[in-house]
C-alpha positions in Angstrom: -10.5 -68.6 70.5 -8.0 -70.0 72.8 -7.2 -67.5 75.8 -6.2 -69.8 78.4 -2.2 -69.5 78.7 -0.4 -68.3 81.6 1.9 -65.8 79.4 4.7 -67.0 81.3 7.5 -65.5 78.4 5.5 -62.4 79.2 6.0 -62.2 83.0 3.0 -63.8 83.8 0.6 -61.8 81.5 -3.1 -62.0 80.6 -2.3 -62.0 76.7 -6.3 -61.2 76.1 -5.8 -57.8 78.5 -3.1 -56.3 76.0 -4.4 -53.1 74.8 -3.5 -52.8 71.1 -5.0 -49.7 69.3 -7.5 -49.1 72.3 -8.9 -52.4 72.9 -8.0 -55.0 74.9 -6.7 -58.4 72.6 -9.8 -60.8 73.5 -12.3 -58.2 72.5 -10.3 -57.4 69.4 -10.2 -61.4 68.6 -14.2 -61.7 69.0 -14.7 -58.8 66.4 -12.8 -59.6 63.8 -14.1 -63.4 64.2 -17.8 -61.7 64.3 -16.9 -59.2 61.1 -15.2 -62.3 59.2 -18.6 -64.0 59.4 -18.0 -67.0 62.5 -21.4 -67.5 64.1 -20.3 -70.0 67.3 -17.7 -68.7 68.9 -16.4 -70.6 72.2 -13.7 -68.6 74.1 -11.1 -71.1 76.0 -9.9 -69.0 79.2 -7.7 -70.8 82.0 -5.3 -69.1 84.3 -6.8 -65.4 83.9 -10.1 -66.5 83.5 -11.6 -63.9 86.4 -9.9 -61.4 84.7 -11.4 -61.9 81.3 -15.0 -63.1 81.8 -16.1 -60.1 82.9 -15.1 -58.7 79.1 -17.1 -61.8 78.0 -19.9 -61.0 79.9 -23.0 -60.1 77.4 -20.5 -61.2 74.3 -23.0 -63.9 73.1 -20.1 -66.4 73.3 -20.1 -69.7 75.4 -16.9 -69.0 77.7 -15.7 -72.5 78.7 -12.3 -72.6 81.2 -9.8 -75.1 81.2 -9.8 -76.5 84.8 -6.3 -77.7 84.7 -4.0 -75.8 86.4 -1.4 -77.4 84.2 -2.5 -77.8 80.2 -1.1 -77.2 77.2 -2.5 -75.7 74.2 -3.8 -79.4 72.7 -5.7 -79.8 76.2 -7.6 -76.3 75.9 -8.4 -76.8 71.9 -9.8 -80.4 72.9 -12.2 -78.1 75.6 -13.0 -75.4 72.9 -13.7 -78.3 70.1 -15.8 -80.2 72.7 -17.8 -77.1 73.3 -19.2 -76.1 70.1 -22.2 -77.1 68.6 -23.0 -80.5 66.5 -24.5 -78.6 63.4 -21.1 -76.2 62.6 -19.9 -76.7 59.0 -15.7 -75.9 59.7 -13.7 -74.7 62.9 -11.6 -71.7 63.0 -9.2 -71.7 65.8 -7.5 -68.3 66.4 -5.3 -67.5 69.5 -5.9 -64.4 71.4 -2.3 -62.4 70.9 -2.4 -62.0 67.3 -2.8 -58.3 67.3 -2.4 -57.9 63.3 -4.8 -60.0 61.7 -7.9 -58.0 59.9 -11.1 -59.0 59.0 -9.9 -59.7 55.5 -7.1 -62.0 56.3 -9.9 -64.1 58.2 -12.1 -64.0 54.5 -8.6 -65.1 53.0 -8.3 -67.9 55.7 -11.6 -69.0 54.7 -11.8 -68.9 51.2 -8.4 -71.0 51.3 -10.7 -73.7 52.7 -13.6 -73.2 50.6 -11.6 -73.2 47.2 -9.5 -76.3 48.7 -9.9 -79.6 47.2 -12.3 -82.0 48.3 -9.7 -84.2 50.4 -8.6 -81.2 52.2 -9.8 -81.2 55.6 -7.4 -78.9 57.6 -6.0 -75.5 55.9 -3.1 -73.3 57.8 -1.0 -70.2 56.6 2.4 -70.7 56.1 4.6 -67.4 56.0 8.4 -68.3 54.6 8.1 -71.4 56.0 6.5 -70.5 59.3 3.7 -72.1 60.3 1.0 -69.6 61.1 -2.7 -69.2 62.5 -5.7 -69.2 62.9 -6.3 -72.4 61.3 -9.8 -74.0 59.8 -10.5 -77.6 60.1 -13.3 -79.6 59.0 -15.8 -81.5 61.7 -13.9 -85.0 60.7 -10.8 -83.0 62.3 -12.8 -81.6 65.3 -14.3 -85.0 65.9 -10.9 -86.4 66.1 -9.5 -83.7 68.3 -12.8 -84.4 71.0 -11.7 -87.8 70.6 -8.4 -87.2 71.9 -6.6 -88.5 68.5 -3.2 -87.3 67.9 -1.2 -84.5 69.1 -3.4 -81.7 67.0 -2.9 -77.9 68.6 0.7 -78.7 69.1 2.2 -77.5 65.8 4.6 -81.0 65.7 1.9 -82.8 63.7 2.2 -80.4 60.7 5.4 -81.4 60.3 3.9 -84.9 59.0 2.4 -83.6 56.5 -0.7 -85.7 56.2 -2.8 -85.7 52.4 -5.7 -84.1 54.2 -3.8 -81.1 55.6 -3.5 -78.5 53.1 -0.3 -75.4 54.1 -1.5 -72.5 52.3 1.6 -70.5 51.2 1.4 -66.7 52.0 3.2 -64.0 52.1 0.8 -62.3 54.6 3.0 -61.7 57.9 -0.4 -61.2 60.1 -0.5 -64.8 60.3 2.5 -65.0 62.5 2.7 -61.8 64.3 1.5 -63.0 67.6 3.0 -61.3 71.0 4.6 -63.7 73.2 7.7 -61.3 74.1 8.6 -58.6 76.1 9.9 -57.3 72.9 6.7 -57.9 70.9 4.8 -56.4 73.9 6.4 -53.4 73.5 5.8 -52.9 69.5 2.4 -53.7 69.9 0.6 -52.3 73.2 -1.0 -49.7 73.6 -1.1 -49.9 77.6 
């Protein structure tokens, strides 16, 4: 789970404190990851990470922070990536603020990968031509990520489309409802 933005279109914002329905977004995140079946989870904080670890705090994650106090999103998946453990079959990588995924969009996610063919090593919604996440890779991808190959995390590199990357057309908008606005702040919180 990456958590480790500043939320700077937000003000400034912890994204993982948002309240939506109750519950703050980084706790929501770790359940449906948990109820979708994800054993290893790693949790990527950064610039609110004092604020958040103490939600972590008995979680059964591993909680790794970016040390950077400037990163982008490739720099914290490379941390998450490098994090996990040798033996994991896929990666899911699922950003905190996406307040309207439910458990069975994960299942979907993951039974896009299964059923892919066998050259498939990366699957990601796509939503009318949006781009959407969480995304599930294979461990050749996550090797090549902790190697620091390409520009993986940055959404450019879809755009190549390489044979290995399958872009699984949905119509499912909880892939790229994320909140990231003042506007989408204010449909979605609950604070």
């Amino acid at each position: 789970m990456l958590a480790a933005g500043e939320g700077l279109r937000l003000g400034g914002r912890a994204k993982g404190l948002i309240s939506v329905a109750g519950e703050p977004l980084i706790l929501r995140a770790l359940r449906l990851l948990r109820d979708a079946g994800i054993d290893e989870i790693v949790v990527v904080t950064g610039h609110f990470s004092e604020q958040l670890a103490p939600l972590l705090d008995g979680a059964s994650v591993t909680h790794v922070t970016q040390p950077l106090s400037t990163h982008s999103q490739v720099d914290s998946l490379r941390l998450g990536v490098t994090a996990l453990p040798a033996h994991i079959d896929a990666v899911m990588v699922l950003p905190v603020d996406m307040p309207a995924l439910i458990r069975g969009d994960l299942v979907s996610l993951i039974g896009a990968y299964k059923h892919a063919p066998a050259d498939i090593e990366f699957v990601g919604p796509v939503v009318n031509g949006r781009p959407g996440n969480p995304v599930l890779f294979s461990q050749v991808i996550a090797a090549r990520i902790a190697g620091g190959e390409g520009d993986f995390g940055s959404g450019a590199w879809r755009h190549q489309q390489p044979e290995w990357l399958l872009e699984w057309q949905t119509d499912n908008t909880h892939f790229i409802e994320d909140i990231d606005t003042p506007e989408d702040l204010a449909r979605w919180s609950t604070d």
